[in-house]
N, C-alpha and C positions, 0 to 999 in steps of 0.2 A: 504494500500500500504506500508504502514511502516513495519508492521508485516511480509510484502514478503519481503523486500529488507534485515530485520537484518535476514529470516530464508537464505539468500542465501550469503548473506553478512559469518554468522558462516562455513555454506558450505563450499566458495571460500577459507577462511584460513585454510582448512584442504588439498585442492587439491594444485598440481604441474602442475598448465595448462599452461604456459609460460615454456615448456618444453625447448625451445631453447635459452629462455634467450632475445628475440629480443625487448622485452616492447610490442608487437603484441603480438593477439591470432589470428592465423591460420589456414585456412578450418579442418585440420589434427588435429591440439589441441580441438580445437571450438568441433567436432565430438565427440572424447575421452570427454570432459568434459559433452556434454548434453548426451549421453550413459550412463554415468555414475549417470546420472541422472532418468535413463528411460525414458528419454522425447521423444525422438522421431528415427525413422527409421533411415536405412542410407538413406534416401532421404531428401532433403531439405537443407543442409548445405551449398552448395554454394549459395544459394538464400537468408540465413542468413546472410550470410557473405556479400554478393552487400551489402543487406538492413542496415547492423549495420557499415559497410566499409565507414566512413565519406570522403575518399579518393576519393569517386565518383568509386572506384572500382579500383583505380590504385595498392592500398599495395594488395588485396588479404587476408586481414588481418583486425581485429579489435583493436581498444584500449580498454583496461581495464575496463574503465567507460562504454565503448559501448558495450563491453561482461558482463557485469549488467544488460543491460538494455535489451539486448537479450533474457538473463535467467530467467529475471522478465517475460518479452512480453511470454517464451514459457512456460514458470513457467505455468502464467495465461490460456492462449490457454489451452495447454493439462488440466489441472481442467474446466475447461468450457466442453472442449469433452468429460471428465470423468462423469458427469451430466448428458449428453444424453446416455451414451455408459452402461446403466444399467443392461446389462451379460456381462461386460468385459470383450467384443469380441473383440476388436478393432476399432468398427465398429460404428453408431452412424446415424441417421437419424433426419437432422433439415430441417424445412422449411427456405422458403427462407429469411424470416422476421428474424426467430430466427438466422440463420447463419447472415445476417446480424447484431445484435444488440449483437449477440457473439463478432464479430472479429472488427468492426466499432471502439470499445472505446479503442482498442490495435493500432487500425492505428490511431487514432487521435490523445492520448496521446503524 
C-alpha cells in the first residue's frame, strides 16, 4: 500500500486538479483527473464522489486527502479487473466468490 500511495502521491504533484482553487475536488475535476488516468469510463463519478464526499453528500465535492484515497481505492479496483480482463477487452468474467474477495478489502479498508 505504501508503494501505491508514493506512485500517486508523485502523480498528484504533477497535475492541476483543484482547477478552481476551492481546496475541493469536484465531480468535473474528480473526472478530468481519473481520465487522465485511464481509470475509468464516464460512468461512475458521481457515485465516487457521494462515497469519498465526507459531507454526507452536501459539498458535491471531495477533500484532498479523500481524492487519495479515491485514486488508491480505483488505482486498486481497475489492477484487480486488469487480472481477469486477459484480451484487454474491457470486459472480464469473475465469479461471485472472486468478485467478492476482489472488491470486499477496498470497502472494508
Amino acid at each position: 500500500m505504501a508503494q501505491e500511495f508514493t506512485a500517486v502521491f508523485y502523480s498528484l504533484q504533477t497535475w492541476r486538479i483543484d482547477r478552481d482553487h476551492s481546496g475541493k475536488i469536484d465531480a468535473a475535476e474528480l473526472r478530468e483527473a481519473l481520465l487522465s488516468l485511464g481509470s475509468l469510463s464516464h460512468v461512475g463519478f458521481g457515485s465516487l464522489v457521494s462515497k469519498f464526499d465526507k459531507s454526507g453528500g452536501k459539498n458535491k465535492a471531495i477533500e484532498y486527502d479523500n481524492f487519495i484515497e479515491c485514486c488508491l481505492t480505483v488505482k486498486g479496483l481497475t489492477e484487480k479487473f486488469k487480472e481477469k480482463d486477459k484480451m484487454y477487452s474491457g470486459q472480464a468474467t469473475f465469479s461471485y466468490e472472486d468478485f467478492m474477495l476482489t472488491v470486499l478489502p477496498f470497502l472494508i479498508a
